[in-house]
Structure formats: structure tokens, C-alpha cells
C-alpha positions in Angstrom: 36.8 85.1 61.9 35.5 88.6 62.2 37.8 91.8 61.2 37.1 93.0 65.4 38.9 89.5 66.4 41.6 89.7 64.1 42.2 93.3 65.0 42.3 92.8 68.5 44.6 90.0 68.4 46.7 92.4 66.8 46.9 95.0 69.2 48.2 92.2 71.9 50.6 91.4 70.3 51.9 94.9 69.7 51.7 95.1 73.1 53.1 92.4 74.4 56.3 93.4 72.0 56.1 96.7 73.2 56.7 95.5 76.6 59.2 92.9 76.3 61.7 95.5 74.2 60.9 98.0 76.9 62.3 95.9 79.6 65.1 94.6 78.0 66.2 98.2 77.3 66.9 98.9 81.4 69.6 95.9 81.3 73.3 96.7 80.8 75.6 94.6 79.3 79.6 93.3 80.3 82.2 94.9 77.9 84.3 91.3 77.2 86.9 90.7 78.9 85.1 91.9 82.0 85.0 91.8 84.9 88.5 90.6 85.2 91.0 90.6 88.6 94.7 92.0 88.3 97.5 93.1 90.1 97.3 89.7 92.5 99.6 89.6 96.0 99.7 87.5 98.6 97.1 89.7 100.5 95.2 91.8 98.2 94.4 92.3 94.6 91.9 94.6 91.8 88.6 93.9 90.6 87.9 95.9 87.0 84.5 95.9 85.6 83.1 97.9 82.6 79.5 97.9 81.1 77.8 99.6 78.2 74.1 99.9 78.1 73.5 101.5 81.0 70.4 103.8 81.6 70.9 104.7 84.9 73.7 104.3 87.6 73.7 100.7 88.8 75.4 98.8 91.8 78.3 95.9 91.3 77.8 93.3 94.3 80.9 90.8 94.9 82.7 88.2 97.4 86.1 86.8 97.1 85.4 83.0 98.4 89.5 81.4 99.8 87.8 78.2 97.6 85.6 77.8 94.5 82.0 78.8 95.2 79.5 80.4 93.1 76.2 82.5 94.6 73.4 83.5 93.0 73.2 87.5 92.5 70.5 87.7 95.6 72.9 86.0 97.9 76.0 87.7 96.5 74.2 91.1 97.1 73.2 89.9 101.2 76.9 88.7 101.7 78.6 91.8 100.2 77.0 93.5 102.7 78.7 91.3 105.6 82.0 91.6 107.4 84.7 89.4 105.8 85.2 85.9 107.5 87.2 82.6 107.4 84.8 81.3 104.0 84.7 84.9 102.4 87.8 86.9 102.1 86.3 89.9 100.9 83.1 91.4 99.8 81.7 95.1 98.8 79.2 97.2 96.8 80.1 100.1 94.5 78.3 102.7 92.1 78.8 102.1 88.3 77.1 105.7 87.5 75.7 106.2 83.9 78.6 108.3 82.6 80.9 105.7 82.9 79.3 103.6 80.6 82.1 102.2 78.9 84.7 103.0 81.1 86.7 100.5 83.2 86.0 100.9 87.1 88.4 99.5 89.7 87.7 98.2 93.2 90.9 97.4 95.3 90.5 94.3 98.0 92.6 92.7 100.4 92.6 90.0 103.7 93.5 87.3 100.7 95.5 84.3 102.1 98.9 83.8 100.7 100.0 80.8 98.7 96.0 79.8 98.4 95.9 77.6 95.2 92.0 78.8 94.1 89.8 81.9 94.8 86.8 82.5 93.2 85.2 86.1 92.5 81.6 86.1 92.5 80.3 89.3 90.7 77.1 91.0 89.9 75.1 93.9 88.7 72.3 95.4 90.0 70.4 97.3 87.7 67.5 97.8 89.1 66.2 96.9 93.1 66.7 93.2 93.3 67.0 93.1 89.4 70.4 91.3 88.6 72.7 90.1 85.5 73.3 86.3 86.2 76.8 85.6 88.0 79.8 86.2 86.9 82.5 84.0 88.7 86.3 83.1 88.3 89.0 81.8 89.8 92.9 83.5 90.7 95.5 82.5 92.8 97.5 84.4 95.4 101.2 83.9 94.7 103.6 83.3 98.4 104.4 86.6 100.4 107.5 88.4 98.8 110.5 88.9 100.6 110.9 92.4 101.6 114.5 94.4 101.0 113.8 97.7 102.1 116.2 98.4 104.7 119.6 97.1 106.2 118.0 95.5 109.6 114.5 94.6 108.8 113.2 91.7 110.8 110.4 90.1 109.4 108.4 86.6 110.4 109.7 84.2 108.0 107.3 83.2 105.3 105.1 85.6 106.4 103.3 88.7 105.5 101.5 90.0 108.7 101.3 93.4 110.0 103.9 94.4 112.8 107.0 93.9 110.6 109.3 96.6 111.4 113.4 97.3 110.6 116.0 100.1 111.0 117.2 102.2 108.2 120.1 104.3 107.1 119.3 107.8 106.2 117.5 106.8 103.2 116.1 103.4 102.0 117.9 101.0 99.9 116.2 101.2 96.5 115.7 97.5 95.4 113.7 97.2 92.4 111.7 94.2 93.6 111.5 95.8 97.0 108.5 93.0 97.7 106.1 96.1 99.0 102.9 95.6 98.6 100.2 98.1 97.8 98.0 99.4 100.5 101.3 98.8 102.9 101.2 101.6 105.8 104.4 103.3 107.2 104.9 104.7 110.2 108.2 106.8 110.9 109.0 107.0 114.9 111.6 109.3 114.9 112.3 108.6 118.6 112.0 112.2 120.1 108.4 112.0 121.1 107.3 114.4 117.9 104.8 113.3 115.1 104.3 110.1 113.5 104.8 110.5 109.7 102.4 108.4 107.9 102.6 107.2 104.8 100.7 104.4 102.8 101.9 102.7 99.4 99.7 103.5 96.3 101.5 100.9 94.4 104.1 98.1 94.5 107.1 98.9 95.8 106.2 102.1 96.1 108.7 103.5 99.2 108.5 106.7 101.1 110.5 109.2 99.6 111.3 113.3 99.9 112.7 115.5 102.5 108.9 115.7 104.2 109.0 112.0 104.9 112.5 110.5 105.3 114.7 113.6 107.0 114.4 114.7 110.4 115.7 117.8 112.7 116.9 116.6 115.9 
């Protein structure tokens, strides 16, 4: 074999390397545990993701399925992008920007059915256009709807956890400390005298209205 074969049998191969080390460079990585779900209700819950690698900001695609199903990241991606249904229970896209490489990111999401015995998050990233990290998927379970003791004549659907519930209070709400509150609960305070709603929405568990802005009135 001549020494011009040999030598350019050489260079394709540093090539070829070159190449392959290059593209695995552009893919980000899951920090384990993640992507994991907490802070499960009967209605709504948190997706956390973190990932290290990152050379660029990237977008997280997932559904929530009300039964175990697994996409692939293409399909995950085009239902994301659809309104929630009977099937899917929720779905989104969100940035995962290069300085948060590292860093756990939350996404909050609701319509969950209560007392549903499997779910299944379907997950992926995006790193580059219609470049994906393989599925991640996993399974949670909605616990029943809490009863709610917030007030001293709240009338509320049994076993139910719908809007339109609505009670009477004293001058200040009973401070329970399982309330059974969820987060992302809106309040609306009609104080009867045809002036301005007061709106406010919990950012928590049994997380009530509180202060003089909120829960006192001037008649």
C-alpha cells in the first residue's frame, strides 16, 4: 500500500471523529432525578426539570396523558402545542435558557382528574429544531379532592372539587391548618355594596387571603 493511501485514510478518519464529537457536544444531558413531578392535588400538580450541558437555550415539550401512554418527542412536541382534551390533561412548551444549566425549572399544570389511579408525564427536550433527547415518561397519581374548612357556611358539591364553590365568612377566616386549598385557587370577595371585586389567587396550599386590603371592608 502506498504512503498517499495510508495517509488519506488517515485524514477520514480524523474527520469523521471530528464530526461525531462535534455533534454530540450540542446535546444536553438530564441531571438524575429529573425530570420528576411534585406537589400532586386532585387537580393540578409541578413538573421540575434540570439539565447540564447545555450550549444554547433549548425548549422542554410535555403532555400529562389521564392513562399510561408514551409519545415519541416529535409527537410530544405537535400535542404540546394542542388545547387539553379528554385523552390529554395537559400539555405545554417552555424555555430552558443556557444560564440555567444546572438549575431546577418548574412548570405548574392543572385540569388533572381527581382520584385517577395512573397518569403518565411524557417529557422532552428540544435542543435543536426537531432535534430531541429520547422520552422521558412516568407515572403519578392524583389523590381524592380535599375537604375544604375555610369558613363557617361553605357549601361545597360533595366529593367534588369544581369551580363555583362558594361560603359565608365571619370577619376573618377560620385558620385550619389542613384548610384543603389548593394552589392556583381564585377568590373573589363580593362585599355586597356594588363596589370592587377583590381578587385574590392562592400561590400555595392552603394559602388563604389575609391583611386589612383583602379581608376588611368600609360600609
Amino acid at each position: 500500500m502506498s504512503k498517499s493511501i495510508i495517509m488519506k485514510k488517515f485524514f477520514a478518519i480524523i474527520i469523521v471523529g471530528f464530526y461525531t464529537a462535534f455533534s454530540l457536544f450540542g446535546q444536553p444531558n438530564w441531571v438524575p432525578p429529573y425530570p420528576t413531578v411534585s406537589d400532586i392535588t386532585a387537580v393540578n400538580g409541578t413538573l421540575n426539570v434540570n439539565l447540564t450541558g447545555l450550549t444554547g437555550g433549548v425548549t422542554d415539550h410535555y403532555i400529562v396523558w389521564r392513562f399510561p401512554r408514551v409519545y415519541s418527542p416529535a409527537e410530544i412536541k405537535a400535542r404540546a402545542a394542542l388545547p387539553p382534551d379528554n385523552d390529554m390533561r395537559a400539555g405545554g412548551s417552555f424555555t430552558y435558557s443556557l444560564g440555567d444549566d444546572g438549575t431546577v425549572i418548574t412548570e405548574f399544570f392543572e385540569n388533572m382528574l381527581p382520584d385517577r389511579p395512573t397518569n403518565e408525564i411524557n417529557i422532552t427536550d428540544e435542543y435543536d429544531l426537531n432535534t430531541f433527547l429520547p422520552t422521558e415518561s412516568f407515572q403519578f397519581a392524583p389523590p381524592d379532592c380535599p375537604i375544604i374548612q375555610v369558613g363557617t357556611a361553605l357549601i361545597q358539591p360533595s366529593g367534588e372539587c369544581l369551580p363555583g364553590v362558594f361560603t359565608f365568612f365571619n370577619a376573618s377566616l377560620i385558620p385550619f391548618t389542613e384548610s384543603g386549598i389548593l394552589t392556583g385557587t381564585i377568590w373573589t370577595m363580593d362585599w355586597g355594596d356594588g363596589s370592587a371585586l377583590d381578587i385574590y389567587t392562592s400561590t400555595a396550599g392552603d394559602d388563604l387571603p389575609d391583611g386589612a386590603d383583602l379581608m376588611t371592608h368600609t360600609y
